[in-house]
C-alpha positions as CSV (number, residue, x, y, z in Angstrom):
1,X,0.0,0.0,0.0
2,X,3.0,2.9,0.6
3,X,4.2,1.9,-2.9
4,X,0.6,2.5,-4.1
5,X,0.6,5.7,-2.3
6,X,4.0,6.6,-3.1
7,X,3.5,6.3,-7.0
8,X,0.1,8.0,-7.0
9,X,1.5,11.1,-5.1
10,X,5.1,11.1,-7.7
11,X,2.5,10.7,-10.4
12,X,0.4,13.7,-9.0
13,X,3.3,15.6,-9.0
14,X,4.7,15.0,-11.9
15,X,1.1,15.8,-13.6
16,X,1.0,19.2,-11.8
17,X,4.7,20.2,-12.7
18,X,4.4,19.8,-16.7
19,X,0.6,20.8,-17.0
20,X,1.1,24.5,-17.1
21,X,4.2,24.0,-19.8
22,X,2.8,21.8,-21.9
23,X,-0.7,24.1,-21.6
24,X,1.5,26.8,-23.3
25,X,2.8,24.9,-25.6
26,X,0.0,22.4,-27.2
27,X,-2.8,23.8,-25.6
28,X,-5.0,22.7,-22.7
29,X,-7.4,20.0,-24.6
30,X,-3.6,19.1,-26.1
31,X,-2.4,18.4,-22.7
32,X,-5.7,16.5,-21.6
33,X,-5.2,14.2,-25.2
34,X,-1.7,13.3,-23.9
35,X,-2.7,12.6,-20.4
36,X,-5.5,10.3,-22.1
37,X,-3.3,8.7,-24.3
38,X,-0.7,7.7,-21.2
39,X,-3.7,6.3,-19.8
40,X,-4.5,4.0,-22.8
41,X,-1.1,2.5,-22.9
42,X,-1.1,2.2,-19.2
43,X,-4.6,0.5,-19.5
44,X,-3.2,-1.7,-22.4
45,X,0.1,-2.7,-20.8
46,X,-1.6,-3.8,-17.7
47,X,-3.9,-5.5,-19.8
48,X,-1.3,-7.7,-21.1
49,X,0.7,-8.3,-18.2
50,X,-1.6,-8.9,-15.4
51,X,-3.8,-11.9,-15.0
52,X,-7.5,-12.3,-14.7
53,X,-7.6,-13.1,-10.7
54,X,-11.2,-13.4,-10.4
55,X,-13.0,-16.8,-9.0
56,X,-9.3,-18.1,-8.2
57,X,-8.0,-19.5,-5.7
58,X,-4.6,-18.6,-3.7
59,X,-2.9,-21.6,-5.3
60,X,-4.0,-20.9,-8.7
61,X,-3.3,-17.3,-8.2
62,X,0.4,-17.9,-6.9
63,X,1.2,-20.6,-9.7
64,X,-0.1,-17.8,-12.4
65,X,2.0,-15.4,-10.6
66,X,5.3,-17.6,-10.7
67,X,5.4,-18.7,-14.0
68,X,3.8,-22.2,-13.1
């Protein structure tokens, strides 16, 4: 959970720090389209790379998890 928190806050910041640059320089609905396309290949990666948990057990969920 800190490493959750941890990333959301560096992320937060980072978001805040650039936005008013980048506003200047592609515009705000510019910004907001590269924000949303981050999001989309965040969505996408984690798509790919982290399994479907959901009506599995521990086991199951550990030998996914490892490789097994």
């Amino acid at each position: 959970m800190g490493i959750c928190l941890f990333v959301n806050w560096l992320t937060a910041y980072i978001v805040t720090l650039f936005f008013l640059d980048l506003s200047h320089v592609i515009g705000s609905s510019g910004v907001f389209a590269l924000f949303g396309v981050f999001s989309l290949l965040a969505f996408f990666y984690i798509y790919k790379k982290l399994p479907e948990t959901k009506g599995k057990t521990l086991p199951e969920i550990e030998a996914l998890i490892n490789g097994r």
